[in-house]
N, CA, C and O of each residue as an XYZ file, in Angstrom:
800
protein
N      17.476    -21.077    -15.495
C      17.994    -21.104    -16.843
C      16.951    -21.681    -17.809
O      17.086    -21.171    -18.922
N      16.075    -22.471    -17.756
C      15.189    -23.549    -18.346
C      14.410    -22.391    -18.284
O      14.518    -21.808    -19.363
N      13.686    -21.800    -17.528
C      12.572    -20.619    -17.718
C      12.753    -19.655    -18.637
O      11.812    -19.229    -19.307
N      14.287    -19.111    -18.788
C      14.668    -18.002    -19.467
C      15.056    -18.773    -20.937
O      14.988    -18.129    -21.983
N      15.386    -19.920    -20.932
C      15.132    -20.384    -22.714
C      14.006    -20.950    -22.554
O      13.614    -20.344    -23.551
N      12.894    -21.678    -22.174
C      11.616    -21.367    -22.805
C      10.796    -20.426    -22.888
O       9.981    -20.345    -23.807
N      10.927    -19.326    -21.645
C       9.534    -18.256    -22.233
C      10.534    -16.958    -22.452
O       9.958    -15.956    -22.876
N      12.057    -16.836    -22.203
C      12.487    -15.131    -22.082
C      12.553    -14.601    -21.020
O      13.019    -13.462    -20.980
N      12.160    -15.175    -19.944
C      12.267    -14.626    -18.734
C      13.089    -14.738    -17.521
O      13.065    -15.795    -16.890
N      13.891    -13.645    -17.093
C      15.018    -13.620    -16.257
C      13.902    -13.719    -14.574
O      13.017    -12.971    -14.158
N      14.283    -14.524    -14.219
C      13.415    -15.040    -12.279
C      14.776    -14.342    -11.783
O      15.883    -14.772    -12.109
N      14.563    -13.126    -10.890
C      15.760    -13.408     -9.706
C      15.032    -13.115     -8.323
O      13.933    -12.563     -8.264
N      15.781    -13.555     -7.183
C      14.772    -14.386     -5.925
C      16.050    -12.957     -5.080
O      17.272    -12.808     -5.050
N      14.934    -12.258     -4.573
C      15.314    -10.713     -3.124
C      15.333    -11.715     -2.155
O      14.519    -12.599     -2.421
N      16.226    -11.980     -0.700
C      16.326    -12.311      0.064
C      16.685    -11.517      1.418
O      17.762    -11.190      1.919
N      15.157    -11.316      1.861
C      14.922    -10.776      3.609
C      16.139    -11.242      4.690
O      16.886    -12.219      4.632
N      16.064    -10.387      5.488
C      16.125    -11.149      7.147
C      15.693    -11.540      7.567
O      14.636    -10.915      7.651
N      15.614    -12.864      8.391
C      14.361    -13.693      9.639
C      14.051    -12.447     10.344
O      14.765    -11.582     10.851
N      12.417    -12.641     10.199
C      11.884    -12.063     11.525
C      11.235    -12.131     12.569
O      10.261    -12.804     12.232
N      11.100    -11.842     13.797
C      11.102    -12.458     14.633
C       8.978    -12.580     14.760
O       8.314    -13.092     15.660
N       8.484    -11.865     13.439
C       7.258    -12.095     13.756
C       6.338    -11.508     12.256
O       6.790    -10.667     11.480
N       5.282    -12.039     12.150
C       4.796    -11.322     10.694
C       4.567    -10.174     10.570
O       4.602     -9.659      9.452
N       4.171     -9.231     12.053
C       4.266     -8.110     11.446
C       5.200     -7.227     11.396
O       5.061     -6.004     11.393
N       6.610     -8.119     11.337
C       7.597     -7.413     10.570
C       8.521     -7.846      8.821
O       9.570     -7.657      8.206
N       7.078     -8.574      8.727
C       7.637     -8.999      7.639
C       7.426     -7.783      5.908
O       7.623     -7.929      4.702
N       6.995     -6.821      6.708
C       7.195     -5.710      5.623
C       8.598     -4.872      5.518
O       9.007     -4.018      4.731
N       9.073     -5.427      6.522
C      10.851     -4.924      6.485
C      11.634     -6.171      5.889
O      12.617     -5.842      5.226
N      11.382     -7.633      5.996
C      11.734     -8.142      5.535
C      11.858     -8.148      3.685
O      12.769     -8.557      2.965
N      10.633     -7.560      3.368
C       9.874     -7.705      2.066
C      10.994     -6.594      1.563
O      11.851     -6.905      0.735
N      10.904     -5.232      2.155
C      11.843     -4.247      1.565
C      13.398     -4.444      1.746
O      14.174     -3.606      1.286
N      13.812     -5.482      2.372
C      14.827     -6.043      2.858
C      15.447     -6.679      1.120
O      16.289     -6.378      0.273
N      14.488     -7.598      1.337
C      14.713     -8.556     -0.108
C      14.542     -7.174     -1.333
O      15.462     -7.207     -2.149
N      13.853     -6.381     -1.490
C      13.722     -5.470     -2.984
C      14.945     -4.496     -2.655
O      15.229     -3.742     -3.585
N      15.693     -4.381     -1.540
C      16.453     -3.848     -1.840
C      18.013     -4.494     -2.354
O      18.821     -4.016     -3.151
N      18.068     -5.795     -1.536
C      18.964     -6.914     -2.121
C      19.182     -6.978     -3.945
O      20.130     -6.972     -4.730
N      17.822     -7.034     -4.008
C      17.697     -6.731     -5.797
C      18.165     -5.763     -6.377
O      19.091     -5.830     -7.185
N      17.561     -4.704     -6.022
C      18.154     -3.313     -6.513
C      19.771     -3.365     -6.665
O      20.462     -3.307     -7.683
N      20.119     -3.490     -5.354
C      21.607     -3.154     -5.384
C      22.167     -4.068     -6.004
O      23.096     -3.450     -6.526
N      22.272     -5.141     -6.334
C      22.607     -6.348     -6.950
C      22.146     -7.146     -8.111
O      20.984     -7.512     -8.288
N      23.195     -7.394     -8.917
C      22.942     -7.891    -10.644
C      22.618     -9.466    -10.144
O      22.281    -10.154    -11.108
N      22.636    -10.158     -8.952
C      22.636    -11.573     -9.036
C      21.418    -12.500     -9.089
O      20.466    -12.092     -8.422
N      21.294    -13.310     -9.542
C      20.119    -14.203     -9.510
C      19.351    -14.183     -8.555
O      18.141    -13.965     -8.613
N      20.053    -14.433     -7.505
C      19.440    -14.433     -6.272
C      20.477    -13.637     -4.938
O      21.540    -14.092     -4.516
N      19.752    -12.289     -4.452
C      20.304    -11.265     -4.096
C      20.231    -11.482     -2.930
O      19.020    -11.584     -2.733
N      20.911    -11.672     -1.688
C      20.611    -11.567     -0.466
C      21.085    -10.445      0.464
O      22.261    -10.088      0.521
N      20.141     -9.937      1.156
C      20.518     -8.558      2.078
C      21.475     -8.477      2.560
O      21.989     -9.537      2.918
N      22.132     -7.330      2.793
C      23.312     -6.878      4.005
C      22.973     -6.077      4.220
O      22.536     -5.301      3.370
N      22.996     -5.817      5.563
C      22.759     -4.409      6.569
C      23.179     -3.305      5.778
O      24.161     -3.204      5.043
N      22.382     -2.588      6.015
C      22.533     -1.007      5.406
C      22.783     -0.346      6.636
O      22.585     -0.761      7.778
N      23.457      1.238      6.073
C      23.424      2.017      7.213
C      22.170      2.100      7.457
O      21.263      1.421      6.975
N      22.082      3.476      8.694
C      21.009      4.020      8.958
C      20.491      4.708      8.387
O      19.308      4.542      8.685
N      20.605      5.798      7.367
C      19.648      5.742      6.787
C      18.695      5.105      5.822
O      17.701      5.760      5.508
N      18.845      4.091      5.388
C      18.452      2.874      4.784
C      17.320      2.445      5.777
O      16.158      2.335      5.385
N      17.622      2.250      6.837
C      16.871      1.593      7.974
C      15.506      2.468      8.574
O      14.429      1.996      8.936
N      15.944      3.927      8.546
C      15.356      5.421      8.594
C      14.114      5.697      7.665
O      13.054      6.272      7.911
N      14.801      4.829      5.993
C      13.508      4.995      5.003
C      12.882      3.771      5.100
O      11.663      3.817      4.937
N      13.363      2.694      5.317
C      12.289      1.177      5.824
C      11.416      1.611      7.019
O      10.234      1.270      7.065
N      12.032      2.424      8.069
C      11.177      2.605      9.155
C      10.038      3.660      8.872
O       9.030      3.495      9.559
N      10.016      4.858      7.862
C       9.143      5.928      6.957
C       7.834      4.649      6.834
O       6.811      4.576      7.515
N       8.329      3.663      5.643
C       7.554      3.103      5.275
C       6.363      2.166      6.326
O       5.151      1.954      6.364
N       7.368      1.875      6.945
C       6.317      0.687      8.224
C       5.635      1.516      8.793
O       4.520      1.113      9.122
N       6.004      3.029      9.156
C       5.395      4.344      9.955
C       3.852      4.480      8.989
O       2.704      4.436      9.431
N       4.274      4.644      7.646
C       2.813      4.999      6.948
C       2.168      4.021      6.751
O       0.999      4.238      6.432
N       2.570      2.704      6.836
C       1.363      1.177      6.859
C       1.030      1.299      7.844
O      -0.053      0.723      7.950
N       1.448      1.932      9.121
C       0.680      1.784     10.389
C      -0.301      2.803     10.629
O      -1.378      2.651     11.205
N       0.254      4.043     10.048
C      -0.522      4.782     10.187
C      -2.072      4.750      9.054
O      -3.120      5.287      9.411
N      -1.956      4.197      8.023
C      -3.012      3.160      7.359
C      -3.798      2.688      7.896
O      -5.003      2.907      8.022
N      -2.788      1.619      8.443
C      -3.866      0.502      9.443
C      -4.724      1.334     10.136
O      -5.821      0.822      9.912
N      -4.937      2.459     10.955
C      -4.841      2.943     12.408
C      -5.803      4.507     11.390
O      -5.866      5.585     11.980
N      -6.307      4.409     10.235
C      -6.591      5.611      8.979
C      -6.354      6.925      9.289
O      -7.098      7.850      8.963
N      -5.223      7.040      9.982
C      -5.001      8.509     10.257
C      -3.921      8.771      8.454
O      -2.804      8.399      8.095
N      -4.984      9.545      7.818
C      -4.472      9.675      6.480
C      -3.659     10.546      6.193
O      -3.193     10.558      5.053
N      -3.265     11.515      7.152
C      -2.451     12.863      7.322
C      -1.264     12.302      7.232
O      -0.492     12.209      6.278
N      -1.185     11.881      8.495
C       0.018     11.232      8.838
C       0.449     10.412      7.848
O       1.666     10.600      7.841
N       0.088      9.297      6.669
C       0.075      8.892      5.861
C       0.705      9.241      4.794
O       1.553      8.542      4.240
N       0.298     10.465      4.389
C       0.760     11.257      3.413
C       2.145     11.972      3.810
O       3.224     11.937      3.219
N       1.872     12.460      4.688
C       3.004     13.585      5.312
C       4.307     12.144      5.377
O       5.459     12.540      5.201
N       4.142     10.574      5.614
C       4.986      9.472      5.946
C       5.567      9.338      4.554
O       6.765      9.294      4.274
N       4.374      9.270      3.593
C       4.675      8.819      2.271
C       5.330     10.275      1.336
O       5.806      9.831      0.291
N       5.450     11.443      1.384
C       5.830     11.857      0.780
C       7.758     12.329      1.241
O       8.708     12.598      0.506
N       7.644     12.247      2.686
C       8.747     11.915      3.134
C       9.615     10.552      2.433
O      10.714     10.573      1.879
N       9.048      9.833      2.583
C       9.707      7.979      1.480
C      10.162      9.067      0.351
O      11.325      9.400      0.128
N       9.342      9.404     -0.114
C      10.379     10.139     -1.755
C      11.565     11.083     -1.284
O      12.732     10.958     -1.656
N      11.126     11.968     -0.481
C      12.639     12.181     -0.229
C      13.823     11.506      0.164
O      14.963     11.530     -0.299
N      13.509     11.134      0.749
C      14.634      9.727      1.880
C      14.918      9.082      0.915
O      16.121      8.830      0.969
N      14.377      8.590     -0.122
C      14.719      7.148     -1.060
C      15.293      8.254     -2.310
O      16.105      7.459     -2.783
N      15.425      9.239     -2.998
C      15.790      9.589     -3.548
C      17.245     10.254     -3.006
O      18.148     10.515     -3.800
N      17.350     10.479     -1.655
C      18.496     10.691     -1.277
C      19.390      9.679     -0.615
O      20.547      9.895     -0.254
N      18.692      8.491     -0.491
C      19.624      7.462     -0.322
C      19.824      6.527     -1.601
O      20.471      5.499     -1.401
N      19.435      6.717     -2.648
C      19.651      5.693     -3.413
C      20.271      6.950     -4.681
O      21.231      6.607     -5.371
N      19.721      8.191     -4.869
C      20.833      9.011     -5.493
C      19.225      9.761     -6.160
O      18.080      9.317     -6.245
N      19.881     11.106     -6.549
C      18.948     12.419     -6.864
C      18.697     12.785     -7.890
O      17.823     13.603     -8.179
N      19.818     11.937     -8.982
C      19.855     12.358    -10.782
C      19.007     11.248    -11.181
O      18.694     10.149    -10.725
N      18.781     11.884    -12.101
C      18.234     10.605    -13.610
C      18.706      9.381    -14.047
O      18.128      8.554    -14.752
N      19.891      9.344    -13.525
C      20.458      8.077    -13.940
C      20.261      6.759    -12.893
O      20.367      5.570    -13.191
N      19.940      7.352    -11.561
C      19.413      6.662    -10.630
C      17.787      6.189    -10.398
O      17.519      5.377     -9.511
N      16.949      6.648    -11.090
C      15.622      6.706    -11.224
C      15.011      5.276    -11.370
O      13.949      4.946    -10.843
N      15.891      4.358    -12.237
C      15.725      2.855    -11.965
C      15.340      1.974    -10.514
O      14.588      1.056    -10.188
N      16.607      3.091     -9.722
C      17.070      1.865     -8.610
C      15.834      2.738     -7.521
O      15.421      2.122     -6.539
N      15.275      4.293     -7.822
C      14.370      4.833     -6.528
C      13.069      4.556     -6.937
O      12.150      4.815     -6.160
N      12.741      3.860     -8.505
C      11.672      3.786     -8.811
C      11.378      1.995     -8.363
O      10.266      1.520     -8.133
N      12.411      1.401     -8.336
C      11.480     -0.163     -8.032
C      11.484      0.092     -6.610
O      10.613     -0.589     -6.068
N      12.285      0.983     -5.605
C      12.059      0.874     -4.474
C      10.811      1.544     -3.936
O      10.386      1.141     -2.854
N      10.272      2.370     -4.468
C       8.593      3.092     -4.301
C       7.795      2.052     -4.944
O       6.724      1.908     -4.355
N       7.946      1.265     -5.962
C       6.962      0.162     -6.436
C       7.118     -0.765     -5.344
O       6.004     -1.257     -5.165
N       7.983     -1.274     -4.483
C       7.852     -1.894     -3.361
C       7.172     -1.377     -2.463
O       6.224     -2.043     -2.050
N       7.450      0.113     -1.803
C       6.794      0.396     -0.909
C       5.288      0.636     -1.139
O       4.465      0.360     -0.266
N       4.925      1.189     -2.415
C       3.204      0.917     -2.655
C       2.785     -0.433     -2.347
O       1.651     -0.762     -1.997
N       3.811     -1.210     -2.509
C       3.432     -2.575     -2.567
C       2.679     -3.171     -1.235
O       1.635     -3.811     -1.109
N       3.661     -2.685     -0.284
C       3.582     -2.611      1.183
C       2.437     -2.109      1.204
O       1.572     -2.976      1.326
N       1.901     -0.685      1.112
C       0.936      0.379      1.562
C      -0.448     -0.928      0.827
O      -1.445     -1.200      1.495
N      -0.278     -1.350     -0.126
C      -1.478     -2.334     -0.867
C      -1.707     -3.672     -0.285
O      -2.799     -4.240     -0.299
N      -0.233     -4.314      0.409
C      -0.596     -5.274      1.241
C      -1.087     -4.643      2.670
O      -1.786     -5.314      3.429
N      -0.857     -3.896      2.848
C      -1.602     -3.020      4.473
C      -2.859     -2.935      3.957
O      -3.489     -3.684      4.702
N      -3.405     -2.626      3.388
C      -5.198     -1.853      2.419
C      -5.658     -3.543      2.747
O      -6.499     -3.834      3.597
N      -5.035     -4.408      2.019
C      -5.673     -6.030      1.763
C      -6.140     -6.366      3.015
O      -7.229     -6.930      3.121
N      -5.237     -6.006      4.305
C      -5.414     -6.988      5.642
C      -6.808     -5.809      6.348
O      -7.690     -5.985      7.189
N      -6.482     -4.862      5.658
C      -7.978     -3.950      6.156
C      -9.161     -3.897      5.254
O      -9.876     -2.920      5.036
N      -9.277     -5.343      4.662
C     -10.522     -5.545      3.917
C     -10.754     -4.278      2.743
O     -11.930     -3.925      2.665
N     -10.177     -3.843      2.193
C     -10.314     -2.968      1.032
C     -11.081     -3.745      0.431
O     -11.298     -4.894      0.816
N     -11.750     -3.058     -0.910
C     -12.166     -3.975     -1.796
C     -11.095     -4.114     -2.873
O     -10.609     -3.139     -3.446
N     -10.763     -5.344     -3.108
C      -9.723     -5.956     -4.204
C      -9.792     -5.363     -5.402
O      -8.728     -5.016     -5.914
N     -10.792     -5.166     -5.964
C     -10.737     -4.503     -7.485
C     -10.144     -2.922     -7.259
O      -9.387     -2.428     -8.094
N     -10.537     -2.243     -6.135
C      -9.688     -0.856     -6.178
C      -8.526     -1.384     -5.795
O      -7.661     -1.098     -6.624
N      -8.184     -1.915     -5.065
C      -6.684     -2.181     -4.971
C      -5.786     -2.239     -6.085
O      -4.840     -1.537     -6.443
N      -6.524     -3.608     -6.683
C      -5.559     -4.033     -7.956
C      -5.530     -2.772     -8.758
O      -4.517     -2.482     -9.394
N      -6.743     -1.898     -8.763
C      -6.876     -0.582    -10.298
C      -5.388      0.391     -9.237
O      -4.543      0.718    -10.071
N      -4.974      0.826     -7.898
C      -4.556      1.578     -7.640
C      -3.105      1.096     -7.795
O      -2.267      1.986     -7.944
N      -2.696     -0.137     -7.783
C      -1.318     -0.747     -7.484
C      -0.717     -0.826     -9.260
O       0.423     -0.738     -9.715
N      -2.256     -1.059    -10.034
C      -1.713     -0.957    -11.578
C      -1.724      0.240    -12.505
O      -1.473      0.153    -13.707
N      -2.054      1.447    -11.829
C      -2.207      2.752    -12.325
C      -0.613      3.245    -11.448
O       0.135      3.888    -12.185
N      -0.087      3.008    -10.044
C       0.584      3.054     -9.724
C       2.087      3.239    -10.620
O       2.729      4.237    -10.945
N       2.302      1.682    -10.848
C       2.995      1.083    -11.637
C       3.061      1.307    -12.919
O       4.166      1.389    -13.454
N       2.100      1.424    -13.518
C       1.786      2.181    -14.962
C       2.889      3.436    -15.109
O       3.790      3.622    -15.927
N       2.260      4.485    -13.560
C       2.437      6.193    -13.680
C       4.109      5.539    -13.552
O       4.550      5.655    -14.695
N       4.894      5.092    -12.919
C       6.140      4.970    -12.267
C       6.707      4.454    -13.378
O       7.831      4.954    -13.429
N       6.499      3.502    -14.585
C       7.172      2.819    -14.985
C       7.593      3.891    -16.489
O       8.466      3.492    -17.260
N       6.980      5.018    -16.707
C       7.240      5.560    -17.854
C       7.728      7.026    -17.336
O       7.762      8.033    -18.044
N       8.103      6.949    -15.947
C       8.798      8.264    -15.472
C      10.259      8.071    -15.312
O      10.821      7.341    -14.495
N      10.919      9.021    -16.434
C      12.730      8.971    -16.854
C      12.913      9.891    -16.245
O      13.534     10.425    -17.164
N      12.953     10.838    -15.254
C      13.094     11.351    -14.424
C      12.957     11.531    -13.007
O      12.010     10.960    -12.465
N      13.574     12.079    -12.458
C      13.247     12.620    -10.854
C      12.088     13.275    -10.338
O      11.266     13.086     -9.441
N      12.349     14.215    -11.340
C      11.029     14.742    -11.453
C       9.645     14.273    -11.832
O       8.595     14.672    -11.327
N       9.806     13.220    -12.952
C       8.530     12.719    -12.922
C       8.333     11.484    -12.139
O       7.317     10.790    -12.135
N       9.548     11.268    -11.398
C       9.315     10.088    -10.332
C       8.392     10.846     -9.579
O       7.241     10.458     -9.775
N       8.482     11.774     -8.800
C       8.486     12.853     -7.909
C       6.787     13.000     -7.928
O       6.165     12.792     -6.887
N       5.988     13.424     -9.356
C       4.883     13.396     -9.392
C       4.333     12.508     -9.661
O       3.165     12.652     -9.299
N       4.559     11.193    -10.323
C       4.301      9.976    -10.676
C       4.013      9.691     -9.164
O       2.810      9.575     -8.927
N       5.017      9.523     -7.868
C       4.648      8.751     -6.754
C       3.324      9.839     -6.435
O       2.165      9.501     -6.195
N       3.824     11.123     -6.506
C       2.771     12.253     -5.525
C       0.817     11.921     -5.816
O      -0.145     11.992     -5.051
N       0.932     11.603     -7.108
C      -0.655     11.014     -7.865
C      -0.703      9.596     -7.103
O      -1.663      9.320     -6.384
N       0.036      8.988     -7.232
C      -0.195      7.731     -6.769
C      -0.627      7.350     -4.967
O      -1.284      6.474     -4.405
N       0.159      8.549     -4.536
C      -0.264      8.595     -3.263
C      -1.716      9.034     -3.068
O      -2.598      8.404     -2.483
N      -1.833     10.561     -3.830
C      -2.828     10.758     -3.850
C      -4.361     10.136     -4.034
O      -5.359     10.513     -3.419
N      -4.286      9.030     -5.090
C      -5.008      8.474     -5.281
C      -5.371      7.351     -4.230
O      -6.565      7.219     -3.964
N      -4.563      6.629     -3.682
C      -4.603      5.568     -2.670
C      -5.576      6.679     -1.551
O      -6.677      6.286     -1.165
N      -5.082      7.943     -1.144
C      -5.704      8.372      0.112
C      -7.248      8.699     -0.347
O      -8.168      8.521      0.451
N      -7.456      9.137     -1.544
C      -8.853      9.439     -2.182
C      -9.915      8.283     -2.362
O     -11.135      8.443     -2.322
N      -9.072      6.774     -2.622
C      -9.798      5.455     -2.554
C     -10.403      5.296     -1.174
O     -11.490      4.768     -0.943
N      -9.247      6.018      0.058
C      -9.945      5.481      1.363
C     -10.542      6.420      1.640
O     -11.187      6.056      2.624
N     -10.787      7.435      1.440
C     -12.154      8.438      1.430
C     -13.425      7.951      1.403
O     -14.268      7.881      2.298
N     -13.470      7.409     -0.486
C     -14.415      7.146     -0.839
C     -14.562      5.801      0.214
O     -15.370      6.028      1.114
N     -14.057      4.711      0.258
C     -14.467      3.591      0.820
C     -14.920      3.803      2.278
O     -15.580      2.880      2.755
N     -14.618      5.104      3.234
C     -14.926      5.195      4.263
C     -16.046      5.965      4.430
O     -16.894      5.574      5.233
N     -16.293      7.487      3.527
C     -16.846      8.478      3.461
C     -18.612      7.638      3.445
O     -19.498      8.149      4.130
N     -18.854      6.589      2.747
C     -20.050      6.353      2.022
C     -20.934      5.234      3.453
O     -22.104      4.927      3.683
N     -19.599      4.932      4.113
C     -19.696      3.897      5.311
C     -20.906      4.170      6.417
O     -21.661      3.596      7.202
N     -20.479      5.644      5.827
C     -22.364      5.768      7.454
C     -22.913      6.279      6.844
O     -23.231      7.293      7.466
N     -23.683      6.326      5.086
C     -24.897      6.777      4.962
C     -25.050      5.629      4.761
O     -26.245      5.506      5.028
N     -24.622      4.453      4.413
C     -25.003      2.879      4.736
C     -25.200      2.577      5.428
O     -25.885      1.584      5.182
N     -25.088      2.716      6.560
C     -25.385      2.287      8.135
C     -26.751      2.963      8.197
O     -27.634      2.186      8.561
N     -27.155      4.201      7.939
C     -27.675      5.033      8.294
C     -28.793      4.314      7.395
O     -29.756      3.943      8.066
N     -28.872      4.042      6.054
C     -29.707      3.598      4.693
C     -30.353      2.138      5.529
O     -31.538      1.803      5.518
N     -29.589      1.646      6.001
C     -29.794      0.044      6.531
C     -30.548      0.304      7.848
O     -31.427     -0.509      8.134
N     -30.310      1.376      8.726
C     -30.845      1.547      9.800
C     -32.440      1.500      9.626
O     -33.278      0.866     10.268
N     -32.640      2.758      8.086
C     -33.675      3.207      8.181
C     -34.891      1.889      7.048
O     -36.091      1.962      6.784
N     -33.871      0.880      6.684
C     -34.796     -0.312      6.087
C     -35.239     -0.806      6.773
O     -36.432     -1.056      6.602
N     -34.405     -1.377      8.284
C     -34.910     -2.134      8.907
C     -36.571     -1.401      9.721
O     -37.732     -1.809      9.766
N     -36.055     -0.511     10.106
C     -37.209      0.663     10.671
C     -38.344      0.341      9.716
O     -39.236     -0.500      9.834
N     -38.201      0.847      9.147
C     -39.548      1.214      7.751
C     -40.375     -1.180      7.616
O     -41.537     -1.572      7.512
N     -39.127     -1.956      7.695
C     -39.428     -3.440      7.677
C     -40.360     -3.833      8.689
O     -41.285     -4.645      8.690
N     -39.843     -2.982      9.636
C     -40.752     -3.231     11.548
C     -42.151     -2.534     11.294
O     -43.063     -2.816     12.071
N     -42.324     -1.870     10.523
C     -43.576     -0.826     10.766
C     -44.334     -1.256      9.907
O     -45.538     -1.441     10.090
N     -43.754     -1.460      8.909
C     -44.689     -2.497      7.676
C     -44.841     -4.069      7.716
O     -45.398     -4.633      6.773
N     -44.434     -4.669      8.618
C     -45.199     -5.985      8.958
C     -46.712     -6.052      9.226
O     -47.252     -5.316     10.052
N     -47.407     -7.011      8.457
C     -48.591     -7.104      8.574
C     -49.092     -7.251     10.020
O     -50.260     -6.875     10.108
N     -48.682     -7.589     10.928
C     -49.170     -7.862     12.432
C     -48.839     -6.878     13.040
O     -48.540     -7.023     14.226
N     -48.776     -5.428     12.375
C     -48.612     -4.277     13.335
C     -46.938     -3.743     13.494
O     -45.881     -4.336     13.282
N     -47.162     -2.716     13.841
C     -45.720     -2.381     14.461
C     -45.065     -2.613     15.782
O     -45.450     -2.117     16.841
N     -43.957     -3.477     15.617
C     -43.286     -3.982     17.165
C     -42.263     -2.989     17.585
O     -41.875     -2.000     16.964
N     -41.940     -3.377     18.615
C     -41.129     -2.142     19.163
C     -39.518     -2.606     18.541
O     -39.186     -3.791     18.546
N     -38.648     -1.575     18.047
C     -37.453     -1.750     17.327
C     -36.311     -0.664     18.479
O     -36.326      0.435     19.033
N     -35.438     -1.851     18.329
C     -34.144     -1.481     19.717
C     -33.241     -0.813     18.711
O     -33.421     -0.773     17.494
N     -32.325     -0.335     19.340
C     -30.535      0.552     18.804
C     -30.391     -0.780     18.627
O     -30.866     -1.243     17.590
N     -29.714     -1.698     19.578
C     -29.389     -2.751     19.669
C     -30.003     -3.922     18.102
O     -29.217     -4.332     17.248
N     -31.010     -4.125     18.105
C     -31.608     -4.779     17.398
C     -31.454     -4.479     15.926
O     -31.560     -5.330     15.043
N     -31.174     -3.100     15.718
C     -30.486     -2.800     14.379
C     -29.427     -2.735     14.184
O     -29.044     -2.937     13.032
N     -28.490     -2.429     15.210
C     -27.175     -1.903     15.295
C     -26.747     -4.054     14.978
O     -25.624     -4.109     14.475
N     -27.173     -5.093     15.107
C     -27.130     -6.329     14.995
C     -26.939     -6.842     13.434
O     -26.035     -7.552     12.995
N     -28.194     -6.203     12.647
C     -28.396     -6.425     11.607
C     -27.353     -5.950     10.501
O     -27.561     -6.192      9.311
């Protein structure tokens, strides 16, 4: 109450299930944003959903793993499934677009905390999670939910392109410094191992 008469701002606190370990605490996380969604209260705490509820939490943990693990197909084919599933469990018209749009801003959320624990670099992250959010937050439709997430996906799989794609002409660039470093030492050229670069 003290927060919302000094700055305007309504705090309300999503409340997870215990889990039995951290790496299920991305079900917990969608646990709590969905507590919110469904609920006007300060502080929202979960109740079991059916199964399909459980069906689109399990979509989501499917494409952070498949992240982790960069099979990007699978990724996409996981994540564009989430839009269906979440638009048919949370409802298909326009008037529902509120409650399927903070639940895809969660699950990017997820897909961006998966990117973090695989050393992404932070500045694409933050540009993909706030272009994300940007595209999602001015889509009044289904339809532009629909392409709003589809870019957003898109873009996340095009970041790990680039961040992977460039990965072995660097290796390859570094291989060939060290090489060219060995041959140009003033005391001659020494003999240079796989090993001995593959180190560096």
């Amino acid at each position: 109450n003290h927060i919302y008469q000094q700055y305007n701002l309504r705090i309300r606190i999503g409340v997870g299930r215990i889990k039995e370990g951290w790496h299920k605490l991305a079900e917990s996380y969608q646990e709590a944003w969905a507590a919110l969604v469904e609920s006007e209260l300060t502080i929202a705490v979960y109740k079991d959903r059916p199964s399909d509820f459980r069906e689109l939490s399990n979509q989501i943990v499917h494409a952070c793993q498949a992240l982790s693990q960069g099979d990007m197909r699978e990724v996409n084919s996981a994540l564009q499934a989430v839009f269906i599933s979440a638009s048919r469990h949370h409802g298909n018209t326009d008037y529902r677009v509120p409650i399927v749009r903070q639940f895809l801003i969660s699950a990017f959320d997820m897909l961006v905390l998966t990117a973090q624990g695989l050393n992404w670099d932070a500045v694409t992250l933050d540009r993909l999670r706030r272009e994300a959010l940007e595209r999602m937050e001015i889509a009044f439709t289904i339809s532009d939910l629909r392409e709003s997430w589809a870019v957003s996906v898109d873009d996340l799989i095009e970041a790990r392109k680039r961040l992977f794609e460039g990965r072995h002409e660097k290796i390859v660039e570094r291989a060939r410094a060290l090489i060219h470093q060995q041959i140009d030492q003033p005391e001659g050229s020494l003999p240079v191992s796989i090993a001995e670069i593959a180190s560096n």
